[in-house]
Backbone as JSON Lines, residues from 0, in Angstrom:
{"i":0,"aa":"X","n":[-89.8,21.72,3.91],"ca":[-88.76,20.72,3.92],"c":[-87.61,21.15,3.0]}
{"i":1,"aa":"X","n":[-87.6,21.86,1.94],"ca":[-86.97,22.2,1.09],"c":[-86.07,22.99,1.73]}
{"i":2,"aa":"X","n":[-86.6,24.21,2.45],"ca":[-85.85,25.06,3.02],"c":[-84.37,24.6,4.18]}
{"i":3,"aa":"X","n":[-84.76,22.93,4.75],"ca":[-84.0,22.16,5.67],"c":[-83.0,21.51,4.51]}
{"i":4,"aa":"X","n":[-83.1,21.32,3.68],"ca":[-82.34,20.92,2.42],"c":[-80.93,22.25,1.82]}
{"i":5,"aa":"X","n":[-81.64,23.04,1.2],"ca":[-80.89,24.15,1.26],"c":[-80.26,24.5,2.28]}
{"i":6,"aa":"X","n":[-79.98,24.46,3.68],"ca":[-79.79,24.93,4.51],"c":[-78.45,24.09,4.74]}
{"i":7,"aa":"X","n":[-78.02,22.87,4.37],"ca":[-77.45,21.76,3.87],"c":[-76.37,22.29,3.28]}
{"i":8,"aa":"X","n":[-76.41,22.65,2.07],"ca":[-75.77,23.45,1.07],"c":[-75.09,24.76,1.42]}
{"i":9,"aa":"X","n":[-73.19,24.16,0.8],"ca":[-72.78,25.93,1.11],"c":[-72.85,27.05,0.02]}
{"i":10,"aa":"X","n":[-72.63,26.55,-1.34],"ca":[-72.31,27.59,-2.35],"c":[-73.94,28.01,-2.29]}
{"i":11,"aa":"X","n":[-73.89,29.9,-3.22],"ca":[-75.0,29.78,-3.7],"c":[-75.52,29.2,-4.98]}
{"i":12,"aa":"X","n":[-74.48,28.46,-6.04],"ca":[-74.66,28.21,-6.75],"c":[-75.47,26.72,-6.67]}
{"i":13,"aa":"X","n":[-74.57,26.39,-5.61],"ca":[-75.31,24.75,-5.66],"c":[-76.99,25.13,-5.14]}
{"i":14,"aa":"X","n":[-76.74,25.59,-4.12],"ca":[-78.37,25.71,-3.75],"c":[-79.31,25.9,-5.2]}
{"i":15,"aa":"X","n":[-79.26,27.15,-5.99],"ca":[-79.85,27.04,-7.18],"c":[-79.7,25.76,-7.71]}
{"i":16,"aa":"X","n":[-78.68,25.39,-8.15],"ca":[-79.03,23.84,-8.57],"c":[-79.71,22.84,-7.84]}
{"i":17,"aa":"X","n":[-79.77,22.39,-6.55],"ca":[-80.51,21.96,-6.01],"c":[-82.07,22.17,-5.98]}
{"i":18,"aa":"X","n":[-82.43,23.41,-6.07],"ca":[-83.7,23.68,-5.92],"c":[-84.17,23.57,-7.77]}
{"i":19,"aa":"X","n":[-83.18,23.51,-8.19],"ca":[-83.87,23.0,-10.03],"c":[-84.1,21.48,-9.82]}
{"i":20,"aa":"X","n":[-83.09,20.8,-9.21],"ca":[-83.25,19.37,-9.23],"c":[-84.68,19.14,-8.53]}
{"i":21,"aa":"X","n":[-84.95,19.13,-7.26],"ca":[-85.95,19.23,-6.48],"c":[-87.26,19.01,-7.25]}
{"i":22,"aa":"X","n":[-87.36,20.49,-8.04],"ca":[-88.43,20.75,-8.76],"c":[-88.5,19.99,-9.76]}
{"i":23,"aa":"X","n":[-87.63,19.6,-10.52],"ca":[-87.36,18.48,-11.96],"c":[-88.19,17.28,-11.55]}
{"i":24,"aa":"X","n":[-87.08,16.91,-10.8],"ca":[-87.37,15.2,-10.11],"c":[-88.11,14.8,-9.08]}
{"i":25,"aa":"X","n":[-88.43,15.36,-8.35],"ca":[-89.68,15.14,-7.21],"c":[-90.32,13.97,-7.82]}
{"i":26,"aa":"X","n":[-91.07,14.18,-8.55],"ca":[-92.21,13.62,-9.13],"c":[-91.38,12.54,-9.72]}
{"i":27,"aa":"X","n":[-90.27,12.21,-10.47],"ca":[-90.39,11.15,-10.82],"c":[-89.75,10.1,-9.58]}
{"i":28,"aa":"X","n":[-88.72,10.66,-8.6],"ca":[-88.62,10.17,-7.53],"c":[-89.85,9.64,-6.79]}
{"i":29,"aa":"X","n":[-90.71,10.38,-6.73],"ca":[-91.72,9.51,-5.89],"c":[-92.22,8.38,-6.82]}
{"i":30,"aa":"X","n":[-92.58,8.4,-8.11],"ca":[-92.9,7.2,-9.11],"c":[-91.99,6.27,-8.4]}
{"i":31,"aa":"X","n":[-90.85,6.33,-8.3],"ca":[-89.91,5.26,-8.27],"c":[-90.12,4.72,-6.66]}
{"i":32,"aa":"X","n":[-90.21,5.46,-5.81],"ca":[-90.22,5.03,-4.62],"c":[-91.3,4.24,-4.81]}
{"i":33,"aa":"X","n":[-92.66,4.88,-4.81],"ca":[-93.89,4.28,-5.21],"c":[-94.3,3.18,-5.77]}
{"i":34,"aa":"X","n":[-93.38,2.49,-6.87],"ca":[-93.25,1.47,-7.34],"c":[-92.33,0.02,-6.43]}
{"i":35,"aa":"X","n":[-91.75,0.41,-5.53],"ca":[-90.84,-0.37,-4.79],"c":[-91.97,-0.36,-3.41]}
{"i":36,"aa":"X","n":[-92.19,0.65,-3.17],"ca":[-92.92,0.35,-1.76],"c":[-94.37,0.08,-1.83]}
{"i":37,"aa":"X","n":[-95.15,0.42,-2.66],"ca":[-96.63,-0.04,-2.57],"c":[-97.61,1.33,-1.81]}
{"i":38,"aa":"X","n":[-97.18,2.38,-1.32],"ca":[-97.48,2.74,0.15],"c":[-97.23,4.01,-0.07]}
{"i":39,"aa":"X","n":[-98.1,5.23,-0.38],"ca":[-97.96,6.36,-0.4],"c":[-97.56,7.19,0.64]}
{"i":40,"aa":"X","n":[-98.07,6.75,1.88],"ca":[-96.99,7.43,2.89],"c":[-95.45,6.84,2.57]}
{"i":41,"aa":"X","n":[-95.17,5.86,2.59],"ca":[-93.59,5.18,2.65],"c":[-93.04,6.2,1.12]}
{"i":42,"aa":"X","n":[-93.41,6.03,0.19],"ca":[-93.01,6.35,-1.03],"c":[-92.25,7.64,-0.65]}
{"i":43,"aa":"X","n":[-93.33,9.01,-0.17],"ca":[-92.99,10.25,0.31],"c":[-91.97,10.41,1.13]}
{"i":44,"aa":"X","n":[-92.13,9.33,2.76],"ca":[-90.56,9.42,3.18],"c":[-89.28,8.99,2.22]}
{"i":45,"aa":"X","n":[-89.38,8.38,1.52],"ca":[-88.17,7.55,0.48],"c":[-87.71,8.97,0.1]}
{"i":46,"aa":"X","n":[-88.89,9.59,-0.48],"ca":[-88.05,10.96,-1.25],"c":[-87.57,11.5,-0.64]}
{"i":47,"aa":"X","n":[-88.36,12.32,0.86],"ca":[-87.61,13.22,1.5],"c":[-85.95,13.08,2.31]}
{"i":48,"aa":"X","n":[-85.8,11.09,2.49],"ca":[-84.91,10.84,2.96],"c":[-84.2,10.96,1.59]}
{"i":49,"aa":"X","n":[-84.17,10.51,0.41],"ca":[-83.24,10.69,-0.48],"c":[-83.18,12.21,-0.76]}
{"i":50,"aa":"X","n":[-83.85,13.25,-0.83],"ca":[-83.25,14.66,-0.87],"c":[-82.48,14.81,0.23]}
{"i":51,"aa":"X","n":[-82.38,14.43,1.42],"ca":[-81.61,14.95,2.52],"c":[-80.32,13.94,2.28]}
{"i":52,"aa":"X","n":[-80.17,12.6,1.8],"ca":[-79.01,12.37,1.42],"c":[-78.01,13.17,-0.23]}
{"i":53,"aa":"X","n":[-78.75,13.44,-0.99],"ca":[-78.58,14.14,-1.72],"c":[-77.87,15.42,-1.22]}
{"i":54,"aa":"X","n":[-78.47,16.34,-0.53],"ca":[-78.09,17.38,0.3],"c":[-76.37,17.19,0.96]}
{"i":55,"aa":"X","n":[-76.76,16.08,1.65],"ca":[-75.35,15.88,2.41],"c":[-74.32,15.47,1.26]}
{"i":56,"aa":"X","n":[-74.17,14.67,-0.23],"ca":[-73.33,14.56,-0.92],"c":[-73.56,15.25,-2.41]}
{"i":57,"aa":"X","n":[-74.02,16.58,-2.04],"ca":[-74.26,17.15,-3.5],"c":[-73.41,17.57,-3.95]}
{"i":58,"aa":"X","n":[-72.01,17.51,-3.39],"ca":[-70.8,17.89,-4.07],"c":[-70.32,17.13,-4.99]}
{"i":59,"aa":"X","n":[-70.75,15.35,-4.84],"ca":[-70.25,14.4,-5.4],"c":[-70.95,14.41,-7.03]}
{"i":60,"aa":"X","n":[-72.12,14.89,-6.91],"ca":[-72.74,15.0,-8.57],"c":[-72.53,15.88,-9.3]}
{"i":61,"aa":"X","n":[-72.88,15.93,-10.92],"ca":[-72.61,16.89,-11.82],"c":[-74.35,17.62,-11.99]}
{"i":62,"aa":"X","n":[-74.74,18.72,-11.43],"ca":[-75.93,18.64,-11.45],"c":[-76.27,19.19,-13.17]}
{"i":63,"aa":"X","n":[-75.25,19.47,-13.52],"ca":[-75.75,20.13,-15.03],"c":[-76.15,18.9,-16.0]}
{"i":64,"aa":"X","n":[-75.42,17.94,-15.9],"ca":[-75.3,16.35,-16.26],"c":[-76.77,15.56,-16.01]}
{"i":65,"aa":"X","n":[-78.05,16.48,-17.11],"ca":[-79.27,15.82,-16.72],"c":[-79.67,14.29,-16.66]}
{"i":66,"aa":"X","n":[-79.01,13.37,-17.66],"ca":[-79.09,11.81,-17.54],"c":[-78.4,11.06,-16.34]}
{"i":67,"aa":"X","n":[-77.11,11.88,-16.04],"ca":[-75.99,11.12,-14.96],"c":[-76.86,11.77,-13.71]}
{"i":68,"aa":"X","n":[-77.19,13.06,-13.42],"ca":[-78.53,13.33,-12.51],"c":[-79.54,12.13,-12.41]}
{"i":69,"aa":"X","n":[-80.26,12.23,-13.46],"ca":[-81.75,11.03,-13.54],"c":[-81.11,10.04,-12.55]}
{"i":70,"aa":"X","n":[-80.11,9.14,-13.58],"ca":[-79.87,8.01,-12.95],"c":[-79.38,8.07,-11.94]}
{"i":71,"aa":"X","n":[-78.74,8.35,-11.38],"ca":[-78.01,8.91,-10.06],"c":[-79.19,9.03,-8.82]}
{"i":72,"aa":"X","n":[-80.32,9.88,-9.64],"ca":[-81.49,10.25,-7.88],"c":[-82.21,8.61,-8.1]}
{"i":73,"aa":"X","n":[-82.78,7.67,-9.49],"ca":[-82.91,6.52,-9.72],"c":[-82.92,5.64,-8.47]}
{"i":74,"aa":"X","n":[-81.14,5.81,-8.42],"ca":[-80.31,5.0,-7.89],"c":[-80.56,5.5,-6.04]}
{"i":75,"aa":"X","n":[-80.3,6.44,-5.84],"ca":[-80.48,6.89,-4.5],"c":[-82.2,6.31,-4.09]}
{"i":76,"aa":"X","n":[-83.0,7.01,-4.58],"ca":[-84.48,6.69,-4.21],"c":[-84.78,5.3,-4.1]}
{"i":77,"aa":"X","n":[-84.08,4.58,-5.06],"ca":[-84.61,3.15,-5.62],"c":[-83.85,2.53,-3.71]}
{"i":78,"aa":"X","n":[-82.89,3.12,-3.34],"ca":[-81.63,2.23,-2.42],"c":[-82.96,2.86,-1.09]}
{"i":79,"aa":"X","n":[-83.2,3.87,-0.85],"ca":[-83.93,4.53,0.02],"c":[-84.42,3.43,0.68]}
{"i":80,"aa":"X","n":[-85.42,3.38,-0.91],"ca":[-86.79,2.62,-0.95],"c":[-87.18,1.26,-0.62]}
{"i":81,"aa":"X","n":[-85.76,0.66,-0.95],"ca":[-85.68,-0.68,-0.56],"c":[-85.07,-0.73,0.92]}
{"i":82,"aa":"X","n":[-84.52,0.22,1.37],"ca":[-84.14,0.21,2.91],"c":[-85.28,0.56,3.92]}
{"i":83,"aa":"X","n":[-86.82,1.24,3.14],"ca":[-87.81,1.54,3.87],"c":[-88.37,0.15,4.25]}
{"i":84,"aa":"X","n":[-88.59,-0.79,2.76],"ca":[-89.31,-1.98,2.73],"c":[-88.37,-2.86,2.95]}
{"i":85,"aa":"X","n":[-87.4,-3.17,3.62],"ca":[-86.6,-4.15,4.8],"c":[-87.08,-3.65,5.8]}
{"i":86,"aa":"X","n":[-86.66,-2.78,6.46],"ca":[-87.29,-2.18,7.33],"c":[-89.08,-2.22,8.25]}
{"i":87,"aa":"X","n":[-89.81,-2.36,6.92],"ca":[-90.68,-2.46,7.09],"c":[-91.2,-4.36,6.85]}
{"i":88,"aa":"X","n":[-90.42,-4.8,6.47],"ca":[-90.51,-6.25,6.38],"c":[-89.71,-6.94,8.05]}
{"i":89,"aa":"X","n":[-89.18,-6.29,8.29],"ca":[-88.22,-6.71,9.46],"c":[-89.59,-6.28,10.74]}
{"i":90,"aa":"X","n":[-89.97,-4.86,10.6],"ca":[-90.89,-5.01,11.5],"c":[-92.06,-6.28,11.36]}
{"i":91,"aa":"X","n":[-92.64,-6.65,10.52],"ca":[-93.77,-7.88,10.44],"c":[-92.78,-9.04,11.02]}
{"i":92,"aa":"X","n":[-91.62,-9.05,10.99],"ca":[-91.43,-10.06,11.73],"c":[-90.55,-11.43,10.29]}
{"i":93,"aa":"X","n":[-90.74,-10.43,9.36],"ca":[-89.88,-11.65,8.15],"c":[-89.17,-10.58,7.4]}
{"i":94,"aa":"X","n":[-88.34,-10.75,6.59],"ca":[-87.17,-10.54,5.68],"c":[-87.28,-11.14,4.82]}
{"i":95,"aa":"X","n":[-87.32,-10.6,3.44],"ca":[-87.39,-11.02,2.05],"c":[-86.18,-10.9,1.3]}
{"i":96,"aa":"X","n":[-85.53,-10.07,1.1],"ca":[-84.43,-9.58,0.54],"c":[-83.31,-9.77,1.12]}
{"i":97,"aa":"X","n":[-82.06,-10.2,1.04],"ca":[-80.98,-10.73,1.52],"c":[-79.96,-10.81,0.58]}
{"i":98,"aa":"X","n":[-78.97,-11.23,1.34],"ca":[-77.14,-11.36,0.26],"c":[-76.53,-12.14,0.97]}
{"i":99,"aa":"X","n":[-76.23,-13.45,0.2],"ca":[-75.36,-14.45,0.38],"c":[-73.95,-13.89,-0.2]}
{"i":100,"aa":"X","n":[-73.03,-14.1,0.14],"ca":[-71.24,-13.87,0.13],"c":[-70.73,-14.83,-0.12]}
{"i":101,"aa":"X","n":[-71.23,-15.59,-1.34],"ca":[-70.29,-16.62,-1.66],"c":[-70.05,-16.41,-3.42]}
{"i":102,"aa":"X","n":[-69.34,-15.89,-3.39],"ca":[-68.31,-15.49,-4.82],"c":[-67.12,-15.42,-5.21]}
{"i":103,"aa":"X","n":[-66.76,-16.4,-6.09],"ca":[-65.29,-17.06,-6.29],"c":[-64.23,-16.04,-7.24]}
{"i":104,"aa":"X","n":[-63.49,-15.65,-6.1],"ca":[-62.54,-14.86,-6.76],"c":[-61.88,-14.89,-7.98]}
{"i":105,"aa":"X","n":[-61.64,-16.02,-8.61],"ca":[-61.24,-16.3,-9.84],"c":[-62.14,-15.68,-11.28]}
{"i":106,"aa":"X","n":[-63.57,-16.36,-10.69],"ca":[-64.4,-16.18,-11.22],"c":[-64.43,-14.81,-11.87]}
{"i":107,"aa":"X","n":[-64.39,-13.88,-10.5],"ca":[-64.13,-12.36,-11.16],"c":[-63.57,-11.54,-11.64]}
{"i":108,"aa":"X","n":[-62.45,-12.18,-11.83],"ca":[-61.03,-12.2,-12.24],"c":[-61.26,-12.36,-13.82]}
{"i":109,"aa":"X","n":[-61.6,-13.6,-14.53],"ca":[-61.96,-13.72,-15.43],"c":[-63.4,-12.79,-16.14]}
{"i":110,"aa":"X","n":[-64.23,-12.41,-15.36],"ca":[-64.96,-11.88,-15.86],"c":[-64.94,-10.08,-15.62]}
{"i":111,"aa":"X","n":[-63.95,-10.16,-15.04],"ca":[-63.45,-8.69,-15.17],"c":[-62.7,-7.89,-16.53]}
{"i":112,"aa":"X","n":[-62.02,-9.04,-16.78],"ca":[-61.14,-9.62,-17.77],"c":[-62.03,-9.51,-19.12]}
{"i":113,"aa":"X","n":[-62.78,-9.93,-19.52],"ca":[-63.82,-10.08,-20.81],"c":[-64.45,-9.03,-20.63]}
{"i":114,"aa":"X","n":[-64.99,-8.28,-19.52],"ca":[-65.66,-6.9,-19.28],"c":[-64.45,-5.83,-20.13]}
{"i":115,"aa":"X","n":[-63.74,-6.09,-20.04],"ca":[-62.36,-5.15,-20.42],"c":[-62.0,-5.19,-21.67]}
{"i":116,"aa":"X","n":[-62.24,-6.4,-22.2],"ca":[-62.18,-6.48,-23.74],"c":[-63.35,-5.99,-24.37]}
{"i":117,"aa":"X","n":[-64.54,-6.3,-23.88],"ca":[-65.44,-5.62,-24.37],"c":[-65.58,-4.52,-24.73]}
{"i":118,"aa":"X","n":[-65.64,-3.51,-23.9],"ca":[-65.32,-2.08,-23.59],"c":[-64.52,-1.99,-24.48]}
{"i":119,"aa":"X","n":[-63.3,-2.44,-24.62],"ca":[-62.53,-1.58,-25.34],"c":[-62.87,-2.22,-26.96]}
{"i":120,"aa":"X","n":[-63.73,-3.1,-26.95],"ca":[-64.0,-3.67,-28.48],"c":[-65.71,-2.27,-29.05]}
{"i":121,"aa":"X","n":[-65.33,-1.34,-28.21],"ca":[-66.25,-0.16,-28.2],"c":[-68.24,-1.24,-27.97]}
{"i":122,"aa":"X","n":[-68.21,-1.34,-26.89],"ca":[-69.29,-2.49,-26.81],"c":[-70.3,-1.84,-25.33]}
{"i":123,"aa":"X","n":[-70.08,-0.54,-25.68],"ca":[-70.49,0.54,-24.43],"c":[-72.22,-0.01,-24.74]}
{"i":124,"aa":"X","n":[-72.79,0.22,-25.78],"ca":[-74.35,0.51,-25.94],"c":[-74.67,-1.17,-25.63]}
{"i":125,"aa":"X","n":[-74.05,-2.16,-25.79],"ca":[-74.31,-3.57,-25.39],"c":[-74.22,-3.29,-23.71]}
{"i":126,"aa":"X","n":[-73.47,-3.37,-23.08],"ca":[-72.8,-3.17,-21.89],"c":[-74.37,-2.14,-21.5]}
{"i":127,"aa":"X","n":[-74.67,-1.7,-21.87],"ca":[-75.66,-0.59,-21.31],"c":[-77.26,-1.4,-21.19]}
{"i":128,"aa":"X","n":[-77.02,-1.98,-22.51],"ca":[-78.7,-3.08,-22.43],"c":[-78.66,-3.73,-21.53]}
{"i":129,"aa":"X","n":[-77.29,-4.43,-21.08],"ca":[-77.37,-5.56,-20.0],"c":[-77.38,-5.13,-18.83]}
{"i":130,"aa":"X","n":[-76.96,-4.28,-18.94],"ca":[-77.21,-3.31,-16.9],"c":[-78.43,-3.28,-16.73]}
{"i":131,"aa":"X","n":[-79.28,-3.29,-17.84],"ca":[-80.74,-2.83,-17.6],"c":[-81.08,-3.79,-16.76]}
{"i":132,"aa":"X","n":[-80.99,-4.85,-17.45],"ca":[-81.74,-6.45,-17.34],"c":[-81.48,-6.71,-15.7]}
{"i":133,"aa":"X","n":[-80.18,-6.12,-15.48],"ca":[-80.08,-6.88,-14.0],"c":[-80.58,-6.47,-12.94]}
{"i":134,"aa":"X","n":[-81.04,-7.28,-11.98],"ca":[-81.52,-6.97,-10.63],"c":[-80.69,-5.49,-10.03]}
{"i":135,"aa":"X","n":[-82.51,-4.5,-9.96],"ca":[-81.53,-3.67,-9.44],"c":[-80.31,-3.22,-8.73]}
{"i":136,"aa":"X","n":[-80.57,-4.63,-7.24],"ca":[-79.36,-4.41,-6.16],"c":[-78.07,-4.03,-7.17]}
{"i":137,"aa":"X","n":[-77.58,-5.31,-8.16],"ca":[-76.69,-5.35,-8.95],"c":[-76.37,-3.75,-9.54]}
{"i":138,"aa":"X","n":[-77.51,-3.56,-10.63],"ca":[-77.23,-2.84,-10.97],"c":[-77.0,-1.3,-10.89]}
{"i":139,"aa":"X","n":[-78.05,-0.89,-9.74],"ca":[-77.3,0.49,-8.7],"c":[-75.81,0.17,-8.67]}
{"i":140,"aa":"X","n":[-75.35,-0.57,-8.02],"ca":[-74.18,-0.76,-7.28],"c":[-73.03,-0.63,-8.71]}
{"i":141,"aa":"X","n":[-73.44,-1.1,-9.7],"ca":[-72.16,-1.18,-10.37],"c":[-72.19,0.16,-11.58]}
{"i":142,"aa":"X","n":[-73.55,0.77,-11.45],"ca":[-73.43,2.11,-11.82],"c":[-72.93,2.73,-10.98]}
{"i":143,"aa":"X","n":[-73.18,3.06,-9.93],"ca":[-71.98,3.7,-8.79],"c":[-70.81,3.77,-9.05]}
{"i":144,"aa":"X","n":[-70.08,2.26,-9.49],"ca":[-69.12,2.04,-9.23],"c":[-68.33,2.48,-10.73]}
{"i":145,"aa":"X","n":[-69.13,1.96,-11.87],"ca":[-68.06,2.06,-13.13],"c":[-68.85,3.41,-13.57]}
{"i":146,"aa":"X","n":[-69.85,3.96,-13.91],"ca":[-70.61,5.27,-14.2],"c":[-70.15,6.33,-13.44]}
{"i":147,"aa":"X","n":[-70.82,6.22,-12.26],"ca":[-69.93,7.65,-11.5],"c":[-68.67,7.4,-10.55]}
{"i":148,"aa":"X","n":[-68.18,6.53,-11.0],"ca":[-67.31,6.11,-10.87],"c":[-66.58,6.61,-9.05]}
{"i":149,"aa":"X","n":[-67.38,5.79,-8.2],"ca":[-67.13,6.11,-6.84],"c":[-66.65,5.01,-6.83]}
{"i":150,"aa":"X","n":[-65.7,4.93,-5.34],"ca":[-64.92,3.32,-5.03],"c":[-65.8,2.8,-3.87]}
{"i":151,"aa":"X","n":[-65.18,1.62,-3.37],"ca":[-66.15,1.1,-3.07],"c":[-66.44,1.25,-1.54]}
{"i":152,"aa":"X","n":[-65.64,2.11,-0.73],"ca":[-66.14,2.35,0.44],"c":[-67.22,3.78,0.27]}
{"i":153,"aa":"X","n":[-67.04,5.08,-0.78],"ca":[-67.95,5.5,-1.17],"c":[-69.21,4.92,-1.07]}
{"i":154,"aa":"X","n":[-69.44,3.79,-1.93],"ca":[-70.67,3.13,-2.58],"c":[-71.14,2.6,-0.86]}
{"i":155,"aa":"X","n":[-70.55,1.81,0.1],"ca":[-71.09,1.57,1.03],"c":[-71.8,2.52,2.07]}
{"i":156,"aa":"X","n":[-70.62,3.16,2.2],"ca":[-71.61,3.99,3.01],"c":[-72.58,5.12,2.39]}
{"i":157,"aa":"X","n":[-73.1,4.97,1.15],"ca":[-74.16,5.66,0.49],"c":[-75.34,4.6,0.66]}
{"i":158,"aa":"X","n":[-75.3,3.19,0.54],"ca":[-76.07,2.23,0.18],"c":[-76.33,1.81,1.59]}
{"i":159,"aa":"X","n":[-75.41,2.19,2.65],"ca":[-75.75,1.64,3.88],"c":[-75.51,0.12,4.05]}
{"i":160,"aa":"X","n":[-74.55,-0.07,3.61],"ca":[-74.14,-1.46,3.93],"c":[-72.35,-1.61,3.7]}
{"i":161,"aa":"X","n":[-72.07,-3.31,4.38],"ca":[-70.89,-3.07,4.42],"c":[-69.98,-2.7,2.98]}
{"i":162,"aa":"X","n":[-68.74,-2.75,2.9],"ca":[-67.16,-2.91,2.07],"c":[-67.49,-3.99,1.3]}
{"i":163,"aa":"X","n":[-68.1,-4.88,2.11],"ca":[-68.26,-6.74,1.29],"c":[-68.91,-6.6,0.72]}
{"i":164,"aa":"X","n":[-70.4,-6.38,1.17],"ca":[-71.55,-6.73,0.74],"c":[-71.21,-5.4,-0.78]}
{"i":165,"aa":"X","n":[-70.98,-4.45,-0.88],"ca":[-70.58,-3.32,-2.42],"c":[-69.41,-4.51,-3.07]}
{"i":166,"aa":"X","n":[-68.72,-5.17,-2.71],"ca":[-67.78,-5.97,-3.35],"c":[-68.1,-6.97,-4.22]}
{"i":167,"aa":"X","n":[-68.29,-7.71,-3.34],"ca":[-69.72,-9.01,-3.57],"c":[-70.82,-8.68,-4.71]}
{"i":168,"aa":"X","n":[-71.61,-7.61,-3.99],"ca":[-72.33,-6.63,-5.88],"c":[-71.85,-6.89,-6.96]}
{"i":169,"aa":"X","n":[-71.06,-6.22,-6.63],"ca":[-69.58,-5.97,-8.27],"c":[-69.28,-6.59,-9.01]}
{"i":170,"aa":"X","n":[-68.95,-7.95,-7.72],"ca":[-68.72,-9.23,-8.43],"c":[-69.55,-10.09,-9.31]}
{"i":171,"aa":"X","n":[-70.54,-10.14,-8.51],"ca":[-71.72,-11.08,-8.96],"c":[-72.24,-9.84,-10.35]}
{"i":172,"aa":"X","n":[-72.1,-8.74,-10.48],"ca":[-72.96,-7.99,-11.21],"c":[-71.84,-8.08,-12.53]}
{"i":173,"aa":"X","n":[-70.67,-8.27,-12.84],"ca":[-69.74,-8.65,-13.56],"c":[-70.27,-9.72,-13.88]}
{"i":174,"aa":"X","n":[-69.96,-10.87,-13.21],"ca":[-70.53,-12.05,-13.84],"c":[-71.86,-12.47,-14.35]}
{"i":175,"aa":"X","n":[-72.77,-11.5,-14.03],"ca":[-73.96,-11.71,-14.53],"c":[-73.99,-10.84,-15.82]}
{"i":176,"aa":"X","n":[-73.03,-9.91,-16.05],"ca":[-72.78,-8.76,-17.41],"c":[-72.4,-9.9,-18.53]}
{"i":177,"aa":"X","n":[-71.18,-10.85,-18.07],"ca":[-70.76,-11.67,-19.02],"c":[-71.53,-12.97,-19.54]}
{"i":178,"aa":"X","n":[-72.38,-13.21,-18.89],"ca":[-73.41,-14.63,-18.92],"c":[-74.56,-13.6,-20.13]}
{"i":179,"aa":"X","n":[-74.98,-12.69,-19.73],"ca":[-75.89,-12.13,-20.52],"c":[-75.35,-11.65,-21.7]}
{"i":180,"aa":"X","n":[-73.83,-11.41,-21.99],"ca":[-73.61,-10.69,-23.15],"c":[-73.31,-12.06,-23.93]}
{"i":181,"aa":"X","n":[-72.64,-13.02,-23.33],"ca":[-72.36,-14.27,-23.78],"c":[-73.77,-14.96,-24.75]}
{"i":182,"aa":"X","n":[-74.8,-14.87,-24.02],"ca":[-76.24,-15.64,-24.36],"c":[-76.31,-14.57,-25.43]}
{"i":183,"aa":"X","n":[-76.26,-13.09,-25.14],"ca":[-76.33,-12.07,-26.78],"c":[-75.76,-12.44,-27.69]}
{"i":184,"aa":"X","n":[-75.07,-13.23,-27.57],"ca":[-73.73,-13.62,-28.72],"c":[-73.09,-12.83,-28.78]}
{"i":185,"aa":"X","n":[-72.32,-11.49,-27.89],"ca":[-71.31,-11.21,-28.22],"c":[-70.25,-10.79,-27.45]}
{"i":186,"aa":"X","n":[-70.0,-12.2,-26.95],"ca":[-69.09,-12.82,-26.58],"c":[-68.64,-13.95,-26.12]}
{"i":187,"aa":"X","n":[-68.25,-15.15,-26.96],"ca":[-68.13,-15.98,-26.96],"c":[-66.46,-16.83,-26.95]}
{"i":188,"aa":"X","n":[-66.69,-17.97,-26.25],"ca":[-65.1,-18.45,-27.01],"c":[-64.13,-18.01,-26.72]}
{"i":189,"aa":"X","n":[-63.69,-17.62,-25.14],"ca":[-62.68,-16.56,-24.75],"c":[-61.84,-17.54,-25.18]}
């Protein structure tokens, strides 16, 4: 399978990097799939489909960049993985996971707004605890977006879903940054 991967790839340089990544992360990629799907066959496709998306946008990463790597294949495997188990929930005949589109523009406006003061009140390592906390959907999506900083038709068609539904993310994942840093106490009293 590896060899269908490489084959993907034009430089020879990237290929070497690729085949370091491969070997690095395999293993913790499948942990991660593994943990989302339940299902050791499913887990294994998650990976091999996330190396072959990998493959097709390995131009877009820094492969020397071992943490922005980690999180980055994280983020791919984790999106895989949850597209295996819809998928596989849709076949039984029910759907668990879903996205409502109701988010008030103002709303994000303002909390875009306090995201911005933050940041620049140097409030990066706060800002970093609270990404943790949030529901992955959220928080893939808005590492995408402010970390490796892709826009947001990028982010869709990586995640396989629409313009809205990466928008909508953003939004709601903003406002859930400011509710949590707010309850931290630090930030209060705009």
């Amino acid at each position: 399978m590896l060899f269908i991967y490489l084959s993907m790839i034009e430089s020879g340089a990237d290929v070497d990097a690729f085949n370091g990544i491969y070997e690095k992360y395999k293993g913790m990629m499948y942990r991660v799939a593994f943990s989302v799907l339940k299902n050791s066959q499913d887990a294994e496709d998650a990976v091999q489909e996330a190396f072959f998306k990998l493959a097709k946008n390995f131009s877009k990463i820094d492969p020397v960049s071992g943490k922005k790597t980690e999180a980055f294949l994280v983020i791919l495997v984790r999106s895989v993985s949850i597209d295996i188990y819809r998928k596989n929930q849709r076949d039984k005949g029910r759907f668990e996971l879903g996205e409502d589109n109701d988010m008030d523009s103002a709303e994000s406006a303002v909390t875009a707004d306090i995201l911005g003061d933050i940041i620049s009140k140097d409030g990066y390592e706060r800002i970093k605890r609270a990404l943790e906390g949030l529901n992955p959907t959220y928080k893939d999506t808005m590492c995408l977006r402010f970390i490796f900083e892709w826009n947001n038709e990028e982010i869709a068609k990586f995640l396989g879903v629409p313009k809205n539904v990466v928008e909508v993310r953003i939004n709601r994942g903003r406002a859930m940054l400011v509710k949590t840093l707010e309850k931290g106490g630090y930030y209060a009293d705009r």
